[in-house]
C-alpha positions as CSV (number, residue, x, y, z in Angstrom):
1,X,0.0,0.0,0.0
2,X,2.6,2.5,1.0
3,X,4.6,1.3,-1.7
4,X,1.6,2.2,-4.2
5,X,1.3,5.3,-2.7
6,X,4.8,6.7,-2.9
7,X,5.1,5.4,-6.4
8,X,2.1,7.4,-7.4
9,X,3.3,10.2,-6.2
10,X,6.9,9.9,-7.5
11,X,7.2,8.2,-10.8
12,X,3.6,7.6,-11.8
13,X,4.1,5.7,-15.2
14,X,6.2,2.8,-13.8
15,X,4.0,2.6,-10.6
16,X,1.1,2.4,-12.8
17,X,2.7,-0.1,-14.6
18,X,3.4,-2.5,-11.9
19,X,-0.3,-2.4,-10.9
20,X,-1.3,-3.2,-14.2
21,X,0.6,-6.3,-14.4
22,X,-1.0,-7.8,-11.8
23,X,-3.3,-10.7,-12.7
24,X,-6.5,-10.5,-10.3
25,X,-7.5,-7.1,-8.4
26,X,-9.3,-7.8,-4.8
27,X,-12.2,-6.0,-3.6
28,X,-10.7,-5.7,-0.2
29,X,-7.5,-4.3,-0.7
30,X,-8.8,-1.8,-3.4
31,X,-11.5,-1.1,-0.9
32,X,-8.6,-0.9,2.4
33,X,-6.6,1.6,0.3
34,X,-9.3,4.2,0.1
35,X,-10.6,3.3,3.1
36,X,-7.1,4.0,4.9
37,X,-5.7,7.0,3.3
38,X,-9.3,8.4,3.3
39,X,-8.6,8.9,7.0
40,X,-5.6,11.0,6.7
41,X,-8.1,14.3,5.3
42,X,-11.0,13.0,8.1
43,X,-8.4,13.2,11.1
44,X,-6.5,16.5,9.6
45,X,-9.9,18.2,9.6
46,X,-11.4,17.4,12.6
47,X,-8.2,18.7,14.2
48,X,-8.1,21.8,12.7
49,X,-11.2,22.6,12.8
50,X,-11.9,21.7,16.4
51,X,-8.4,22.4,18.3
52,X,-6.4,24.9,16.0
53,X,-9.4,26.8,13.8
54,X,-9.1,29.7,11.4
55,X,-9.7,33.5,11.1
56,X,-11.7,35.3,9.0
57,X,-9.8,38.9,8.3
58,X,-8.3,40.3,11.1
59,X,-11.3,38.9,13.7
60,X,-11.3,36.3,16.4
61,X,-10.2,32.4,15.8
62,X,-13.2,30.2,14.7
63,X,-13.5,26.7,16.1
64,X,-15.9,23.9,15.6
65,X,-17.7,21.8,18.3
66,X,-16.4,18.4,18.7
67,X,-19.6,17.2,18.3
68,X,-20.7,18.9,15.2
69,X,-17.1,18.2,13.7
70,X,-17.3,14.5,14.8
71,X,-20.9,14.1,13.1
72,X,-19.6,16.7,9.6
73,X,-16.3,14.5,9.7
74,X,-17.8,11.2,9.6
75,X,-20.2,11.9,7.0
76,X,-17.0,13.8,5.0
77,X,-15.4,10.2,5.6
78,X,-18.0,8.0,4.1
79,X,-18.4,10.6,1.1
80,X,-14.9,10.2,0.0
81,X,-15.2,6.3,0.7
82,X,-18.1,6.0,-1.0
83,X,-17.5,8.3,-3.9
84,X,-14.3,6.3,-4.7
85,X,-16.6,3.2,-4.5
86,X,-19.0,4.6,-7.2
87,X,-16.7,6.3,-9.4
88,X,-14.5,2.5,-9.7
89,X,-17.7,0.8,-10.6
90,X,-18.4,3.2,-13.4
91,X,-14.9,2.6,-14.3
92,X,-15.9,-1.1,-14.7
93,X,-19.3,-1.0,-15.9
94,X,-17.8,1.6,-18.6
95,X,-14.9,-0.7,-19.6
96,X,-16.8,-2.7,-22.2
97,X,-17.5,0.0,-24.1
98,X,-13.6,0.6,-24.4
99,X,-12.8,-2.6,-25.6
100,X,-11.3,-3.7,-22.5
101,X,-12.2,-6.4,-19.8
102,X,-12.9,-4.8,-15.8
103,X,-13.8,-5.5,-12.8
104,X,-15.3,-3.6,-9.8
105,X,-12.0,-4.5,-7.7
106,X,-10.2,-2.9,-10.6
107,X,-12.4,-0.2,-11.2
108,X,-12.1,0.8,-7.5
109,X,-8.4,0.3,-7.6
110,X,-7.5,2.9,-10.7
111,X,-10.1,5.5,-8.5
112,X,-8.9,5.1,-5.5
113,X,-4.9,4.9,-7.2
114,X,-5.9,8.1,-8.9
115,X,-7.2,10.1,-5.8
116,X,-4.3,9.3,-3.7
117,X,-3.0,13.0,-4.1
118,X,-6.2,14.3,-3.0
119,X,-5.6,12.0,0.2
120,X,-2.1,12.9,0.9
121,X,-3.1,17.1,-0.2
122,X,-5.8,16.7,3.0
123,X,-3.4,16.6,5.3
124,X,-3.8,20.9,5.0
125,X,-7.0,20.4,7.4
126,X,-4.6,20.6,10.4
127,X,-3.6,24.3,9.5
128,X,-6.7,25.3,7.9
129,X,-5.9,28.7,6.3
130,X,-7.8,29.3,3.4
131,X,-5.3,30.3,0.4
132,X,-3.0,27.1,1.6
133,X,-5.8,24.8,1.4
134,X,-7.2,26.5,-2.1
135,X,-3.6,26.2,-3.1
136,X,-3.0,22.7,-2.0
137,X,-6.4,21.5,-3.4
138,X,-6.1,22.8,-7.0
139,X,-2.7,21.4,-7.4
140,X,-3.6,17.9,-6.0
141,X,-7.0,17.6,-7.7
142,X,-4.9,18.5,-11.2
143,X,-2.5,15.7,-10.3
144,X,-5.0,13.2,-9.7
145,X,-6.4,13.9,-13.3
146,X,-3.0,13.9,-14.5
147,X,-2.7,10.3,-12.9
148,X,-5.9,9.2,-14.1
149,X,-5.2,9.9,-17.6
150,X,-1.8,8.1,-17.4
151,X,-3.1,5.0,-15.4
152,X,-6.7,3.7,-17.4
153,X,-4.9,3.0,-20.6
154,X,-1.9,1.5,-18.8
155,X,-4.2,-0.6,-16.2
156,X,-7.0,-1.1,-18.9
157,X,-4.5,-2.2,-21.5
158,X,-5.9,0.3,-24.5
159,X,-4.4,2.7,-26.9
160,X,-3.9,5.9,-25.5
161,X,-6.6,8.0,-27.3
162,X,-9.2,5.2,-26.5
163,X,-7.7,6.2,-23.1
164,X,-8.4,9.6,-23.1
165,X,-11.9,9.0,-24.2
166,X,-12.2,6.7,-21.6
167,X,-10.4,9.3,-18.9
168,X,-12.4,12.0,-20.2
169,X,-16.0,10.0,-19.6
170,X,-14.5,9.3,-15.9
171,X,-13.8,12.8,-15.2
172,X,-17.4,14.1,-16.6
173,X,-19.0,11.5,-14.3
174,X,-17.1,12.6,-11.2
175,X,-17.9,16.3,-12.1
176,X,-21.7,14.7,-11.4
177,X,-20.7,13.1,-8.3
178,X,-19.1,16.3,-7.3
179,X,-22.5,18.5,-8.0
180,X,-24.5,15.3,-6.3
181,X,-22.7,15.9,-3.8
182,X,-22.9,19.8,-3.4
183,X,-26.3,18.9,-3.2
184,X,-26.1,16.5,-0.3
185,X,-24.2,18.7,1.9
186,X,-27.3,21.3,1.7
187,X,-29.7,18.8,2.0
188,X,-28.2,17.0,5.3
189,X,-27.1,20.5,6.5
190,X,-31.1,21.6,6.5
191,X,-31.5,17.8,8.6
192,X,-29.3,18.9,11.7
193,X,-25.5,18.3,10.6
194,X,-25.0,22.0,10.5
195,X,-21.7,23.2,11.8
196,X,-21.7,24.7,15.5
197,X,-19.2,26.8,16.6
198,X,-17.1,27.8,19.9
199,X,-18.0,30.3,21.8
């Protein structure tokens, strides 16, 4: 896992490489990858918000409640779980239509694989200053593109522009999962999972 994870980060062709030449992917390491690393942004945030905070202008620091970050945290944690879950089945059920054979385990594997910057760039939770994390985010969310563009023909074993193609119908559904979930966060803020804040 960490071994994945560094290669990603460092030389992302020849990691990318090595996964692809395994034989069988397995639900439950796919599934432990996200799962683990998932808690690296979870923790950051809950920290920052709740024991450092963050200032708006020149005004007082703004914390969270522990229990309003605990119940905002966990739903953020099964978010990113689950979002990795349904983005690697769409991965899979689109394969077919690539000319290439899938699986879910695979599918979850190249999402998961692919959003490991966005892991690693959640860490920024435990300082949370706004222009760091804006900063942080843009460059780790166009890194994880850039990785999934250089991993599905690799993994998938297609030509590159049947790759991009391929890339470019994952990205357009995860912009939907994105708005879905912009949606969600209004919808569950309205049913009590507001923030609440220190006095």
């Amino acid at each position: 896992m960490i071994a994945n994870m560094f290669g990603l980060l460092f030389r992302p062709k020849t990691q990318w490489q090595s996964i692809a030449e395994k034989d069988q992917f397995s639900f439950l390491p796919a599934f432990l990858y996200t799962a683990v690393l998932a808690a690296v942004p979870a923790y950051a945030w809950f920290v920052g918000t709740t024991q450092i905070g963050w200032t708006v202008a020149d005004g007082d620091t703004i914390r969270m409640t522990a229990d309003s970050a605990s119940v905002i945290i966990g739903l953020f944690y099964f978010t990113m779980v689950a979002s990795v879950c349904v983005i690697g089945y769409m991965i899979h059920w689109m394969s077919e239509t690539y000319g290439t054979d899938s699986s879910t385990a695979k599918g979850i594997a190249v999402a998961g694989f692919s959003a490991t910057p966005l892991f690693i760039a959640g860490a920024v939770g435990f300082v949370p200053v706004f222009w760091a994390a804006l900063l942080i985010g843009v460059s780790a969310v166009s890194y994880a593109v850039y990785l999934l563009y250089l991993g599905i023909p690799i993994v998938m074993g297609i030509p590159q522009e049947r790759g991009f193609l391929f890339s470019s119908a994952v990205i357009a559904f995860c912009l939907v999962i994105l708005i879905g979930i912009m949606g969600g966060t209004v919808i569950m803020w309205d049913m009590g999972a507001a923030p609440s804040f220190t006095d």
